[in-house]
PDB file of N, CA, C and O in Angstrom:
ATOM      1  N   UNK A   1      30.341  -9.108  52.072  1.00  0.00           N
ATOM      2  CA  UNK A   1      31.675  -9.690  51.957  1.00  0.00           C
ATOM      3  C   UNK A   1      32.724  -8.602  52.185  1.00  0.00           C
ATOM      4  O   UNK A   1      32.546  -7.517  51.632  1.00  0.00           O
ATOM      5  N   UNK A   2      33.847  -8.803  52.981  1.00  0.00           N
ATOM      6  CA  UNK A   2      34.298  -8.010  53.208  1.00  0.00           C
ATOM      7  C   UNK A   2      36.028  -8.405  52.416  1.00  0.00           C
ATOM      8  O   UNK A   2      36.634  -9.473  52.501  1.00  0.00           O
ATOM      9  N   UNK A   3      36.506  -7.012  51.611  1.00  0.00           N
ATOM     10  CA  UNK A   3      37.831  -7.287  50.721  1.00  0.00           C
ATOM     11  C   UNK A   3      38.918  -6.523  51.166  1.00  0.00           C
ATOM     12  O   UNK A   3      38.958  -5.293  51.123  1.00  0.00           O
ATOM     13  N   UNK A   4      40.222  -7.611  51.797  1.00  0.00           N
ATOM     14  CA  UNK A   4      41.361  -6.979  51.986  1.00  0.00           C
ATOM     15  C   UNK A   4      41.635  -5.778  50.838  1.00  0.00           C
ATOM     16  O   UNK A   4      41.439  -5.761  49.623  1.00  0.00           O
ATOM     17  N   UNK A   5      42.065  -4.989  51.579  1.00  0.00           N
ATOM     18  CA  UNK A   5      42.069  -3.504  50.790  1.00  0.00           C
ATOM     19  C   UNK A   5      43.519  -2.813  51.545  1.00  0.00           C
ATOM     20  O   UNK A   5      44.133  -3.086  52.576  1.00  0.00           O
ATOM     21  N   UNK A   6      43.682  -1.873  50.548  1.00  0.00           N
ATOM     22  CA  UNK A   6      45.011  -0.926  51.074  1.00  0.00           C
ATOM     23  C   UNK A   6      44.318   0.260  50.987  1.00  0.00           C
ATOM     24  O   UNK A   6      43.757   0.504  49.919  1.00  0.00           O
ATOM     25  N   UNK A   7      44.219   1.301  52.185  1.00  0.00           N
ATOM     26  CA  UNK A   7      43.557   2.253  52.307  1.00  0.00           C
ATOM     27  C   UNK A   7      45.101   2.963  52.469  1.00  0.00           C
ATOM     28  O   UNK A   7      46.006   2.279  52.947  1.00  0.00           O
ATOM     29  N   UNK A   8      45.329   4.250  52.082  1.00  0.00           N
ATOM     30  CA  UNK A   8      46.559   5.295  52.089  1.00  0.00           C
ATOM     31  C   UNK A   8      46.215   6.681  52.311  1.00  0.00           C
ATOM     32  O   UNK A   8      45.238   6.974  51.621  1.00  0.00           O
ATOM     33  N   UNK A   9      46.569   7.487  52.890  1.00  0.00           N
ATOM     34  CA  UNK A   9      46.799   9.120  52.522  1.00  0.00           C
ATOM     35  C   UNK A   9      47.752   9.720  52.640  1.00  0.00           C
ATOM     36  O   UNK A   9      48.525   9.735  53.599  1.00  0.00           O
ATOM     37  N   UNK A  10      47.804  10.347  51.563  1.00  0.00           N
ATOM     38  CA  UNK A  10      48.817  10.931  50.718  1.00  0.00           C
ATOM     39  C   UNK A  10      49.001  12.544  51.128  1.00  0.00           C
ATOM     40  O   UNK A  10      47.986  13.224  50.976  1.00  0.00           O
ATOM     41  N   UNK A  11      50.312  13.292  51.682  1.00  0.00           N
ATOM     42  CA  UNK A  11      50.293  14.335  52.068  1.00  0.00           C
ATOM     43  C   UNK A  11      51.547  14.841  51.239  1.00  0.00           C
ATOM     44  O   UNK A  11      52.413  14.152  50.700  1.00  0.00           O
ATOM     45  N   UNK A  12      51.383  16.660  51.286  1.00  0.00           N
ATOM     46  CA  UNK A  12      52.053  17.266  50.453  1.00  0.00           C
ATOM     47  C   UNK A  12      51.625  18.153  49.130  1.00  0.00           C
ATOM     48  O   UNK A  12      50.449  18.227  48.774  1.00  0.00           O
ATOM     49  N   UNK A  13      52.062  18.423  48.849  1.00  0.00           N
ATOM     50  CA  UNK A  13      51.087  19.024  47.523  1.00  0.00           C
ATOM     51  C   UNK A  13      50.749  18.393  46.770  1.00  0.00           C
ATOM     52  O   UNK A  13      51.345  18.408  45.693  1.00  0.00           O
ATOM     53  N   UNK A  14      49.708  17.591  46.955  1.00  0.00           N
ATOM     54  CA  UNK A  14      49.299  16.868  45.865  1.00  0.00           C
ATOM     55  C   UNK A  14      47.452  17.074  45.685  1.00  0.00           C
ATOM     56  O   UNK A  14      46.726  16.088  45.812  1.00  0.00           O
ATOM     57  N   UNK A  15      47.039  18.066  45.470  1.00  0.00           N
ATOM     58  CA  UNK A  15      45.460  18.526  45.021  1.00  0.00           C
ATOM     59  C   UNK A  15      45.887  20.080  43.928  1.00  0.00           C
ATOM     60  O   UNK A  15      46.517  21.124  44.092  1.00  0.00           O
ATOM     61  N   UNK A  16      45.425  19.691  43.267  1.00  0.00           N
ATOM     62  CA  UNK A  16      45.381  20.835  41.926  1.00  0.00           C
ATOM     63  C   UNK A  16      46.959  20.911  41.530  1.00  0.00           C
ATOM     64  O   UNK A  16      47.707  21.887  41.481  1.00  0.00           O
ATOM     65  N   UNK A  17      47.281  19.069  41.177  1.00  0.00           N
ATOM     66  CA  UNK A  17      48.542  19.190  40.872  1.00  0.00           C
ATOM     67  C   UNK A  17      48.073  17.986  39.824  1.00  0.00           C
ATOM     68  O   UNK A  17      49.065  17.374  39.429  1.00  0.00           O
ATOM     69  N   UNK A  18      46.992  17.548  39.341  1.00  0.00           N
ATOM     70  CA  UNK A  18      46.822  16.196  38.705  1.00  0.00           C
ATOM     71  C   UNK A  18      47.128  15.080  39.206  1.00  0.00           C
ATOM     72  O   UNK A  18      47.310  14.155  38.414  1.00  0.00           O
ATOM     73  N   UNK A  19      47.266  14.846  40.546  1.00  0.00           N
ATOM     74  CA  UNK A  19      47.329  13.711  40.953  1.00  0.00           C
ATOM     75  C   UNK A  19      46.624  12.880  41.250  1.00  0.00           C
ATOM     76  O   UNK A  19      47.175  11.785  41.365  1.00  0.00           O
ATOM     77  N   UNK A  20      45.009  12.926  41.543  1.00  0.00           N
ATOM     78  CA  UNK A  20      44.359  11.917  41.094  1.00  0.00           C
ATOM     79  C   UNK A  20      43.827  11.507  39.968  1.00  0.00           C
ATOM     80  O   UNK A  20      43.024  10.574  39.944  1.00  0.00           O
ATOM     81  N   UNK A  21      44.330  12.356  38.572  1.00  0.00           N
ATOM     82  CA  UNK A  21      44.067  11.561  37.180  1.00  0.00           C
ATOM     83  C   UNK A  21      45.312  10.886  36.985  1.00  0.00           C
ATOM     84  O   UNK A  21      45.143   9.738  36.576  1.00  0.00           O
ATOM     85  N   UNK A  22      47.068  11.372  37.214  1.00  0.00           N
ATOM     86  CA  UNK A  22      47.938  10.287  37.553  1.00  0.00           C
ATOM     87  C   UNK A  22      47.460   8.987  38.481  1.00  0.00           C
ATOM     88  O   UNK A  22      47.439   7.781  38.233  1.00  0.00           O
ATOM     89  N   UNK A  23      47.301   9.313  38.978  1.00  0.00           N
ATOM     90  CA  UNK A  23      47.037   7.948  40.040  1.00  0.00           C
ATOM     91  C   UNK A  23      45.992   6.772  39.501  1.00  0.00           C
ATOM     92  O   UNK A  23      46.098   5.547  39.447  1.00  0.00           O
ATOM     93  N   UNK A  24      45.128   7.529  39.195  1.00  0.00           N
ATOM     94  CA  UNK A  24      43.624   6.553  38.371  1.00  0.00           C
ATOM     95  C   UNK A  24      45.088   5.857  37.310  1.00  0.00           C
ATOM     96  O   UNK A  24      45.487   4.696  37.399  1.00  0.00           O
ATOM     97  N   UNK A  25      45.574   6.748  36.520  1.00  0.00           N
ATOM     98  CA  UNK A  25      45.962   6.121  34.855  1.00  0.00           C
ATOM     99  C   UNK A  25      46.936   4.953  35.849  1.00  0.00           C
ATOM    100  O   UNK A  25      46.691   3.752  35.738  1.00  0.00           O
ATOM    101  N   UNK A  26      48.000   5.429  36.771  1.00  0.00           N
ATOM    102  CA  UNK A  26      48.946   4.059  37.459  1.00  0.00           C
ATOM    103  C   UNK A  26      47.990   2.719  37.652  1.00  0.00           C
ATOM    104  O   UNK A  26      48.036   1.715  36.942  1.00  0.00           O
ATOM    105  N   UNK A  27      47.011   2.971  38.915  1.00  0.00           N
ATOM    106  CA  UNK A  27      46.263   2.013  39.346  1.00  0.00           C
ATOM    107  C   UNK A  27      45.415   1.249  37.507  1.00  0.00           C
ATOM    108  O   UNK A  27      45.723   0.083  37.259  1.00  0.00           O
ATOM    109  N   UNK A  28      45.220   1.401  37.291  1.00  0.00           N
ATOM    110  CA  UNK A  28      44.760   1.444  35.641  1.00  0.00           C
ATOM    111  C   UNK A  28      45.369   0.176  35.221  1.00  0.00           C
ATOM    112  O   UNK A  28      44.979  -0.974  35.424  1.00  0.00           O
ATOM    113  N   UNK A  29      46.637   0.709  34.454  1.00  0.00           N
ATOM    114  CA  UNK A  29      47.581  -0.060  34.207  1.00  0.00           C
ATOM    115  C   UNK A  29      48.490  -0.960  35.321  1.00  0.00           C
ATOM    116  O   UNK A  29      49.657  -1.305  35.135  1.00  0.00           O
ATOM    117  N   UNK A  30      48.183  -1.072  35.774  1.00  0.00           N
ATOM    118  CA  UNK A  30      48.446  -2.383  37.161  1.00  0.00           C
ATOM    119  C   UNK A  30      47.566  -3.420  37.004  1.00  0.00           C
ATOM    120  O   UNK A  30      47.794  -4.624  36.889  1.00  0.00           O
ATOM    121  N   UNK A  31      46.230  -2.635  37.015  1.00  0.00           N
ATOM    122  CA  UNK A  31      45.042  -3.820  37.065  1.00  0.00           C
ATOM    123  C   UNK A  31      45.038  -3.856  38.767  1.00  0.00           C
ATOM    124  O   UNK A  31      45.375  -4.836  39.431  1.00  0.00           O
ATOM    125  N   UNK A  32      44.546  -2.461  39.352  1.00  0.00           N
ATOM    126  CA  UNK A  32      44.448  -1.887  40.956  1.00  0.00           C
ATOM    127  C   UNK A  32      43.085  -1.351  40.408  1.00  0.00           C
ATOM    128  O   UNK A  32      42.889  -0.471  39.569  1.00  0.00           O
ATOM    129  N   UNK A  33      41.873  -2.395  41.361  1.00  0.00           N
ATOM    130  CA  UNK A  33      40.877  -1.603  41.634  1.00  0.00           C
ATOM    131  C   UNK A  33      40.587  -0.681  42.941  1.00  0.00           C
ATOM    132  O   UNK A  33      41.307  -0.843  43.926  1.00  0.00           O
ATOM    133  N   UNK A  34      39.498   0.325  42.969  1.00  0.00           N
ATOM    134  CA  UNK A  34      39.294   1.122  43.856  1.00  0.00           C
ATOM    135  C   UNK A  34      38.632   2.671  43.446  1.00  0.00           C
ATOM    136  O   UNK A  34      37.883   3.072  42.555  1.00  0.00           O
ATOM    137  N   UNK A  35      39.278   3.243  44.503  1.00  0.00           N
ATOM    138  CA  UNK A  35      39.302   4.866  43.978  1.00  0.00           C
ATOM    139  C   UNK A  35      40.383   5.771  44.531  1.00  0.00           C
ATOM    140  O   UNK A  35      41.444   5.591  45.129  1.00  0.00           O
ATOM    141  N   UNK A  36      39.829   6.613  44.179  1.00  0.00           N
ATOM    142  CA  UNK A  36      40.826   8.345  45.183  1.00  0.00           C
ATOM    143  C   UNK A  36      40.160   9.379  45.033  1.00  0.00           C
ATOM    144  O   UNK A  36      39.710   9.681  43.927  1.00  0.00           O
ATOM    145  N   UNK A  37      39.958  10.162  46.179  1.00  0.00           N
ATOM    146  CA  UNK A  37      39.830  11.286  46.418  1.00  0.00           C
ATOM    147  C   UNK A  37      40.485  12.203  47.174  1.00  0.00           C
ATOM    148  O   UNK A  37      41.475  11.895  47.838  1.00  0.00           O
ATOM    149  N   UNK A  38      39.927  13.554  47.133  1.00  0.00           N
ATOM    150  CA  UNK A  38      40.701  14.603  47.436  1.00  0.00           C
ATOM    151  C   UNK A  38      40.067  15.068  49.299  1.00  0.00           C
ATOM    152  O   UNK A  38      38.857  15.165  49.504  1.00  0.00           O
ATOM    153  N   UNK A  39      40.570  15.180  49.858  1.00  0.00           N
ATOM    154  CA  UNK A  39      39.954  15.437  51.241  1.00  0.00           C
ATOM    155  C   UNK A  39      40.004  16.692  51.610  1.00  0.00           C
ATOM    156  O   UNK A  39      40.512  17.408  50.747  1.00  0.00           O
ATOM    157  N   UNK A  40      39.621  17.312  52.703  1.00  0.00           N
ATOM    158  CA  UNK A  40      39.148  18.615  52.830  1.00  0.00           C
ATOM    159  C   UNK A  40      40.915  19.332  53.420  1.00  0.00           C
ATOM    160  O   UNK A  40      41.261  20.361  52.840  1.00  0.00           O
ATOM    161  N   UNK A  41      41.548  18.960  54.125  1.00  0.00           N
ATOM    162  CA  UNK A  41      42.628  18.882  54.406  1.00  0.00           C
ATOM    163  C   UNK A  41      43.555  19.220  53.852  1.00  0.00           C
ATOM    164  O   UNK A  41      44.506  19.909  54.223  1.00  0.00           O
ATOM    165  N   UNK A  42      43.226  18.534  52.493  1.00  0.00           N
ATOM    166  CA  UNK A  42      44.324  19.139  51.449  1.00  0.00           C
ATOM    167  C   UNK A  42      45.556  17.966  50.945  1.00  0.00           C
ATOM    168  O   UNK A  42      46.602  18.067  50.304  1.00  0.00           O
ATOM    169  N   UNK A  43      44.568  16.426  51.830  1.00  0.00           N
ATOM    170  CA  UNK A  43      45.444  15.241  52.056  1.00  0.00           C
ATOM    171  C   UNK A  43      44.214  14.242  50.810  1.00  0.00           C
ATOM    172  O   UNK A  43      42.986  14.311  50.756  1.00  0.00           O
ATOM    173  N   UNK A  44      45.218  13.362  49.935  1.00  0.00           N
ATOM    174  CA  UNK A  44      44.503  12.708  49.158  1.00  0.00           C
ATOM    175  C   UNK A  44      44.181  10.993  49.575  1.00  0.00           C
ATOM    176  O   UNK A  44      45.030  10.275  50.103  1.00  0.00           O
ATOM    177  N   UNK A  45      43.205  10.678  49.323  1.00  0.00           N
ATOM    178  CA  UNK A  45      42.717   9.284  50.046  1.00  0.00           C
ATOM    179  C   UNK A  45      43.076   8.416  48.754  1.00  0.00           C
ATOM    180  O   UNK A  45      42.983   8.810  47.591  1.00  0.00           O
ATOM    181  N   UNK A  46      43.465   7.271  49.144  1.00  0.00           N
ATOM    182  CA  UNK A  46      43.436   6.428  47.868  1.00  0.00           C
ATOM    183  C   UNK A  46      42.978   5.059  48.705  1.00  0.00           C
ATOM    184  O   UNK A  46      43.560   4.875  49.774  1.00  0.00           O
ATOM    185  N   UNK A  47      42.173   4.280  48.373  1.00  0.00           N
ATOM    186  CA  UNK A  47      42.212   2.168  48.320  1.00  0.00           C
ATOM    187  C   UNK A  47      41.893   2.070  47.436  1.00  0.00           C
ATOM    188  O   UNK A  47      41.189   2.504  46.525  1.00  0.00           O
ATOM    189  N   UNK A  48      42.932   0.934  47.985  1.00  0.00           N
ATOM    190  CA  UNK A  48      43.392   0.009  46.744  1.00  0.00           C
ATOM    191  C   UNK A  48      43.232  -1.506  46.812  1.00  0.00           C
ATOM    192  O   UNK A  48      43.657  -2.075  47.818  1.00  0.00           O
ATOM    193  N   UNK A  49      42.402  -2.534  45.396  1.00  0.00           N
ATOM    194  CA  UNK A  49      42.178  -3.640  45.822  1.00  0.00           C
ATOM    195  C   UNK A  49      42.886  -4.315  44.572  1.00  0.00           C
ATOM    196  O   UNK A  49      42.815  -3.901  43.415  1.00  0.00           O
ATOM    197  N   UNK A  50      43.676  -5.578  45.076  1.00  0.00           N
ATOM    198  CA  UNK A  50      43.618  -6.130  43.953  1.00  0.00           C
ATOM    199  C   UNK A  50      44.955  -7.266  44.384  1.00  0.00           C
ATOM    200  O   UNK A  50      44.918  -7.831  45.478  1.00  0.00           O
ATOM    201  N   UNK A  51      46.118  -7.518  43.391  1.00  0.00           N
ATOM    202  CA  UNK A  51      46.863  -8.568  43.953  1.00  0.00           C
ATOM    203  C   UNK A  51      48.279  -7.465  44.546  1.00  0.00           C
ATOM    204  O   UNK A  51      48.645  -6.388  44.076  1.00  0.00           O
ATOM    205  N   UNK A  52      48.840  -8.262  45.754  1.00  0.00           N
ATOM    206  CA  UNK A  52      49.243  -7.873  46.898  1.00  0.00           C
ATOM    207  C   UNK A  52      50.728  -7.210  46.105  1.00  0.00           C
ATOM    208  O   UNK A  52      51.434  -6.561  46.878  1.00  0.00           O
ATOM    209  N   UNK A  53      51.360  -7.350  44.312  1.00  0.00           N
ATOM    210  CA  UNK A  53      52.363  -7.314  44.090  1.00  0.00           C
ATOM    211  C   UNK A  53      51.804  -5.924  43.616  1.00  0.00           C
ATOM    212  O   UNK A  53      52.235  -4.904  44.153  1.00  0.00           O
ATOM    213  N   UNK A  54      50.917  -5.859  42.690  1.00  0.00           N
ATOM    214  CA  UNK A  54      50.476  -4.829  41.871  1.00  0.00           C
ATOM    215  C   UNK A  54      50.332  -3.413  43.002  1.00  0.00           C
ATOM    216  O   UNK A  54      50.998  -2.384  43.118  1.00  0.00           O
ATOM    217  N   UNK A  55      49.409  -3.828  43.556  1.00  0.00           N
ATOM    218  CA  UNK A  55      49.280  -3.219  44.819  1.00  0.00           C
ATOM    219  C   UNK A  55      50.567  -2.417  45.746  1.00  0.00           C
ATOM    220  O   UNK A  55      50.230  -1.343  46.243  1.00  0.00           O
ATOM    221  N   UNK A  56      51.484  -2.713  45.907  1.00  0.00           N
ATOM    222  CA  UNK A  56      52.924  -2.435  46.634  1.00  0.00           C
ATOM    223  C   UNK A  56      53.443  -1.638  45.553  1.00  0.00           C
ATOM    224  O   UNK A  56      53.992  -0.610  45.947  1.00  0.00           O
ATOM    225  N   UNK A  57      53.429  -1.863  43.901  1.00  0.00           N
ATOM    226  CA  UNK A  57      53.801  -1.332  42.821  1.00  0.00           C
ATOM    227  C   UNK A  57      53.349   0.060  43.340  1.00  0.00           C
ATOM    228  O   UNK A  57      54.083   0.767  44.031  1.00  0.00           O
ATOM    229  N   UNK A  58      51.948   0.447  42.920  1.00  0.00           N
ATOM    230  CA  UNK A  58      51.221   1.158  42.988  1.00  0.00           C
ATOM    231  C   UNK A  58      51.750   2.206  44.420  1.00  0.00           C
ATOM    232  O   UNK A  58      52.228   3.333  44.298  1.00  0.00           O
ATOM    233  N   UNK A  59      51.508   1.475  45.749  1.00  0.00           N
ATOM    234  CA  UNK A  59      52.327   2.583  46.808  1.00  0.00           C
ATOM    235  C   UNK A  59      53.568   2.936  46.569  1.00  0.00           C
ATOM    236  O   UNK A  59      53.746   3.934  47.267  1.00  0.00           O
ATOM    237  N   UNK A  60      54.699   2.660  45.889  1.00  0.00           N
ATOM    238  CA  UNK A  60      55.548   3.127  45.611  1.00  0.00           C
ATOM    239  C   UNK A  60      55.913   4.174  44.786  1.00  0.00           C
ATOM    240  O   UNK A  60      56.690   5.106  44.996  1.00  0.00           O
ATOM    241  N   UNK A  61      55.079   3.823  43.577  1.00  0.00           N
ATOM    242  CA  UNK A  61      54.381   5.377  42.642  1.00  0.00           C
ATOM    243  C   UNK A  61      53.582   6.076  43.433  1.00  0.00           C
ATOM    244  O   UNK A  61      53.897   7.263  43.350  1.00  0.00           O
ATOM    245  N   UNK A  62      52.765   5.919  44.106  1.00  0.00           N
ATOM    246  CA  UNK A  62      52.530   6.979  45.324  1.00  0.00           C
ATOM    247  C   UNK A  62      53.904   7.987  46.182  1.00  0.00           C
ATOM    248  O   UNK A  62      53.854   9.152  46.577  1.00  0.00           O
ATOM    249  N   UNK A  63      54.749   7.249  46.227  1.00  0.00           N
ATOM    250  CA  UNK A  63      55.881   8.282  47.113  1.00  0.00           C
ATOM    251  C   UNK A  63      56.534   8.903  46.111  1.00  0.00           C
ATOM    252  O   UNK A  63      57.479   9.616  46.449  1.00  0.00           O
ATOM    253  N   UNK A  64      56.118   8.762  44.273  1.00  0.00           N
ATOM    254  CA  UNK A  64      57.079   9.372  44.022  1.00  0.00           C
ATOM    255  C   UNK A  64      56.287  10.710  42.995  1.00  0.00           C
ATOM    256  O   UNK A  64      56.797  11.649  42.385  1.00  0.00           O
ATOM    257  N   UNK A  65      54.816  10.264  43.158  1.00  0.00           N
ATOM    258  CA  UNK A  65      53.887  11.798  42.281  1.00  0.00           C
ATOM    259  C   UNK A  65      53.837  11.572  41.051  1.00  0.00           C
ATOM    260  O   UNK A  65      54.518  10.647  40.608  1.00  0.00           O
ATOM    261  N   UNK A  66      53.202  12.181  40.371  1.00  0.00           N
ATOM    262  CA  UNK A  66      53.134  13.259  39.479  1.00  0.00           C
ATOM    263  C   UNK A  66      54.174  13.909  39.107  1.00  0.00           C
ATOM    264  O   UNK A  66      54.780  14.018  40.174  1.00  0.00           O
ATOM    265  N   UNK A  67      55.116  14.677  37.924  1.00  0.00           N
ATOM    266  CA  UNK A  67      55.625  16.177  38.261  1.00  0.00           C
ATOM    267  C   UNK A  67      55.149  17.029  38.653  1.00  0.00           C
ATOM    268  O   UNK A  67      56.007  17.821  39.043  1.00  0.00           O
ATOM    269  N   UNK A  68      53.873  17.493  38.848  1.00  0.00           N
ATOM    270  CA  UNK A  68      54.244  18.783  39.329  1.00  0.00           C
ATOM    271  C   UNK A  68      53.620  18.865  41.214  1.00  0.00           C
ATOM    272  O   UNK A  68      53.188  19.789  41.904  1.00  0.00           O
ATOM    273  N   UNK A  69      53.894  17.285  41.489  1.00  0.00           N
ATOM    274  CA  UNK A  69      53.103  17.075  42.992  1.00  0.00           C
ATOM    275  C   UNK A  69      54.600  17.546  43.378  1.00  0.00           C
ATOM    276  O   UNK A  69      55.560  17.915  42.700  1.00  0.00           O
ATOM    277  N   UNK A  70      54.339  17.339  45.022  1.00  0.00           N
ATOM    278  CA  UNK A  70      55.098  17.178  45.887  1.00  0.00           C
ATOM    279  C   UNK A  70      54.869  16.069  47.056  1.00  0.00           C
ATOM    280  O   UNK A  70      53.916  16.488  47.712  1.00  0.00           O
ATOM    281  N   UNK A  71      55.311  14.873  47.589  1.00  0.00           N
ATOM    282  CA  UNK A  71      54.966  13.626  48.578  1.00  0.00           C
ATOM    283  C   UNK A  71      55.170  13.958  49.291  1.00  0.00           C
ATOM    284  O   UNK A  71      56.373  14.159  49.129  1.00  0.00           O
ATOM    285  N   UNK A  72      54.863  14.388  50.528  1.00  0.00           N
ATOM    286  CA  UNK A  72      55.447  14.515  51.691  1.00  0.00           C
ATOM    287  C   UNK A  72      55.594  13.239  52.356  1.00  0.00           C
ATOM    288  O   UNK A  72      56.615  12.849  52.923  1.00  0.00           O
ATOM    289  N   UNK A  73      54.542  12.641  52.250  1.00  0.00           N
ATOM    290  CA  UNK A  73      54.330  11.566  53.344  1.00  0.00           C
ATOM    291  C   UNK A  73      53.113  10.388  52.707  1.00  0.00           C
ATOM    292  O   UNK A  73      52.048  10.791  52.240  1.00  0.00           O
ATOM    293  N   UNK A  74      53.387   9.246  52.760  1.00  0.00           N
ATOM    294  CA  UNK A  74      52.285   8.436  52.648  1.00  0.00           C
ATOM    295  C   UNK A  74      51.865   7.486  53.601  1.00  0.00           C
ATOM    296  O   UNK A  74      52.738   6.654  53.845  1.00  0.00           O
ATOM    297  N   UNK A  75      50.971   7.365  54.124  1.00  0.00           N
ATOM    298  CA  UNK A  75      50.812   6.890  55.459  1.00  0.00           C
ATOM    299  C   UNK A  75      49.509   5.449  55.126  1.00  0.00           C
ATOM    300  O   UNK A  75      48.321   5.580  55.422  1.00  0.00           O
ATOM    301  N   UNK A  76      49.991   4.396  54.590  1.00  0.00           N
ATOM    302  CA  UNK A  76      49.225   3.107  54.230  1.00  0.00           C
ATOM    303  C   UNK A  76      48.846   2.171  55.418  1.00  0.00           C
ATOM    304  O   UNK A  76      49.509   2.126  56.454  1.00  0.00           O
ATOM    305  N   UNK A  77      47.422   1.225  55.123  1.00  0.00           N
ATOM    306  CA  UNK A  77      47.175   0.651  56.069  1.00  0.00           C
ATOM    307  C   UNK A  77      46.779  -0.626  55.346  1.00  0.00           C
ATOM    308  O   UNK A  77      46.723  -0.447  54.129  1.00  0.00           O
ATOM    309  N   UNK A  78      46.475  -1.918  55.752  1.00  0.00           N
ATOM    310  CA  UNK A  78      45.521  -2.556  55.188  1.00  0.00           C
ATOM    311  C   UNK A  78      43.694  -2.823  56.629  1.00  0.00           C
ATOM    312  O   UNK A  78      43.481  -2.979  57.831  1.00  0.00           O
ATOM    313  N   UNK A  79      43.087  -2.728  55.583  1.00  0.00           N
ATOM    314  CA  UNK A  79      41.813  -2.828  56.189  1.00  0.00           C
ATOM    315  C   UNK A  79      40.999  -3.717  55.611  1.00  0.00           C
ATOM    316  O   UNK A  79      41.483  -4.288  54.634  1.00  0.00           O
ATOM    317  N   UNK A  80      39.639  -4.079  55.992  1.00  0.00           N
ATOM    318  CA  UNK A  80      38.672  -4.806  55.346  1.00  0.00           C
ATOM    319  C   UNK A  80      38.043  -3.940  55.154  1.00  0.00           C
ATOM    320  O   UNK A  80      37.845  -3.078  56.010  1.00  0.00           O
ATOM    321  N   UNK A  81      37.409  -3.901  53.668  1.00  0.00           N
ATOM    322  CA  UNK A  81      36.450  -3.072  53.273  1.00  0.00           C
ATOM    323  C   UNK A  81      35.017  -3.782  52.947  1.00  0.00           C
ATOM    324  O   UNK A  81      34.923  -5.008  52.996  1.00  0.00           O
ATOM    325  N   UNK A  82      33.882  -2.935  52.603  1.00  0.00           N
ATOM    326  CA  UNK A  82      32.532  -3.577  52.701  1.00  0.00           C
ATOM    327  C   UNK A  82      32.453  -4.175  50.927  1.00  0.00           C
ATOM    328  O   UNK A  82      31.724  -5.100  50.568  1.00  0.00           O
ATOM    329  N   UNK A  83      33.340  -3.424  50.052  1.00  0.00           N
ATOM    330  CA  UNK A  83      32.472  -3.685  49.034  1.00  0.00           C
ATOM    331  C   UNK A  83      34.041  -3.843  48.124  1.00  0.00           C
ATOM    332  O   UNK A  83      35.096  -3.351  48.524  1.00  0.00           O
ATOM    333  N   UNK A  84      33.898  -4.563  46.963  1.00  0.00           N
ATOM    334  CA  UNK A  84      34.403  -5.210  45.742  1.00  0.00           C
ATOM    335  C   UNK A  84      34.771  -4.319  44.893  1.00  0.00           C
ATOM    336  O   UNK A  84      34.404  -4.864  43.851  1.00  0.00           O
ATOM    337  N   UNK A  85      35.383  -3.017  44.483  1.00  0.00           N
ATOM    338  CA  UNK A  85      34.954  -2.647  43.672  1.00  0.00           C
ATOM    339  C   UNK A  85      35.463  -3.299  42.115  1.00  0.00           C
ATOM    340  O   UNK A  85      36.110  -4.345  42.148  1.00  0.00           O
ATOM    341  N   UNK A  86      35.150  -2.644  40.728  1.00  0.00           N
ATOM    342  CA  UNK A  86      35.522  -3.160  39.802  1.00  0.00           C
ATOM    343  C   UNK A  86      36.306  -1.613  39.197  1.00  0.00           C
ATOM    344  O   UNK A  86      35.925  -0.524  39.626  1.00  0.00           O
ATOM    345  N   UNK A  87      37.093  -1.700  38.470  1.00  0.00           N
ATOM    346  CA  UNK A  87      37.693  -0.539  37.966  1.00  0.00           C
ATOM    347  C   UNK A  87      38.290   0.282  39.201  1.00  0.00           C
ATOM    348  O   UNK A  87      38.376  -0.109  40.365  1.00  0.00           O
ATOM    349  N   UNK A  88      38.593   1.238  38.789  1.00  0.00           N
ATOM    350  CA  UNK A  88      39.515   2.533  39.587  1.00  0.00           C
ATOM    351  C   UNK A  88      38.681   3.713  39.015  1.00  0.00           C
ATOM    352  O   UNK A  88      38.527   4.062  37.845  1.00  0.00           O
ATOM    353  N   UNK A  89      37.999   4.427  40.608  1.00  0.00           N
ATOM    354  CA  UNK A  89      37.310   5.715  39.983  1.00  0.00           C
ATOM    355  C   UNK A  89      38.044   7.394  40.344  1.00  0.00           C
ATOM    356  O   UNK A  89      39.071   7.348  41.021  1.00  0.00           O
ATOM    357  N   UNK A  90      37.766   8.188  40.104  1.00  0.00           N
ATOM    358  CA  UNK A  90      37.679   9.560  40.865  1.00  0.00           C
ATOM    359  C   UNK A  90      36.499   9.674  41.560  1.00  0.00           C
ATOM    360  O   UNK A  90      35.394   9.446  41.068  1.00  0.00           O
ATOM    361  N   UNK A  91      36.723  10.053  42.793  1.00  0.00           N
ATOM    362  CA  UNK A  91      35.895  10.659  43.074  1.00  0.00           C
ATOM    363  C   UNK A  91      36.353  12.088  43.825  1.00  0.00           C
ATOM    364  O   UNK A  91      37.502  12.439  44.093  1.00  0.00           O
ATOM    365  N   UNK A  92      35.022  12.846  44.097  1.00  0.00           N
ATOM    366  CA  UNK A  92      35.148  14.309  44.277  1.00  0.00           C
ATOM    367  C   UNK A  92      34.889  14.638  46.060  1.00  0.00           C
ATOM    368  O   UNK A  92      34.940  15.790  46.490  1.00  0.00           O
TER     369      UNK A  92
END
């Protein structure tokens, strides 16, 4: 089954700034499943599943960080993804 999803990456200083334990706690409290990770780049991945309002919430706290991030740029898509997830994880 395949689930409309919001796939994003996130540029700027945002790795060894806490921004994907901010991001987990946002998506969290939305009720945004998925994950995020950190990419080799130095650019952070986030999808996102869930309802289309919560969701838009969520990219908007994306452009604005963490304190101690910096956004440069967020560059969102929607895609079909393979799988459902339940919760919001980290991954590495």
């Amino acid at each position: 089954m395949m689930v409309r999803s919001l796939q994003c990456v996130v540029t700027g200083k945002v790795q060894g700034v806490m921004f994907r334990s901010w991001v987990h706690d946002q998506a969290r409290n939305l009720g945004v499943n998925g994950w995020i990770r950190n990419l080799a780049d130095g650019t952070v991945e986030v999808l996102a599943q869930g309802d289309e309002e919560s969701i838009n919430t969520l990219k908007r706290r994306l452009l604005a960080g963490p304190p101690l991030s910096r956004v440069d740029n967020v560059q969102c898509k929607w895609i079909d993804y393979d799988k459902e997830h339940q919760g919001f994880q980290i991954r590495s």
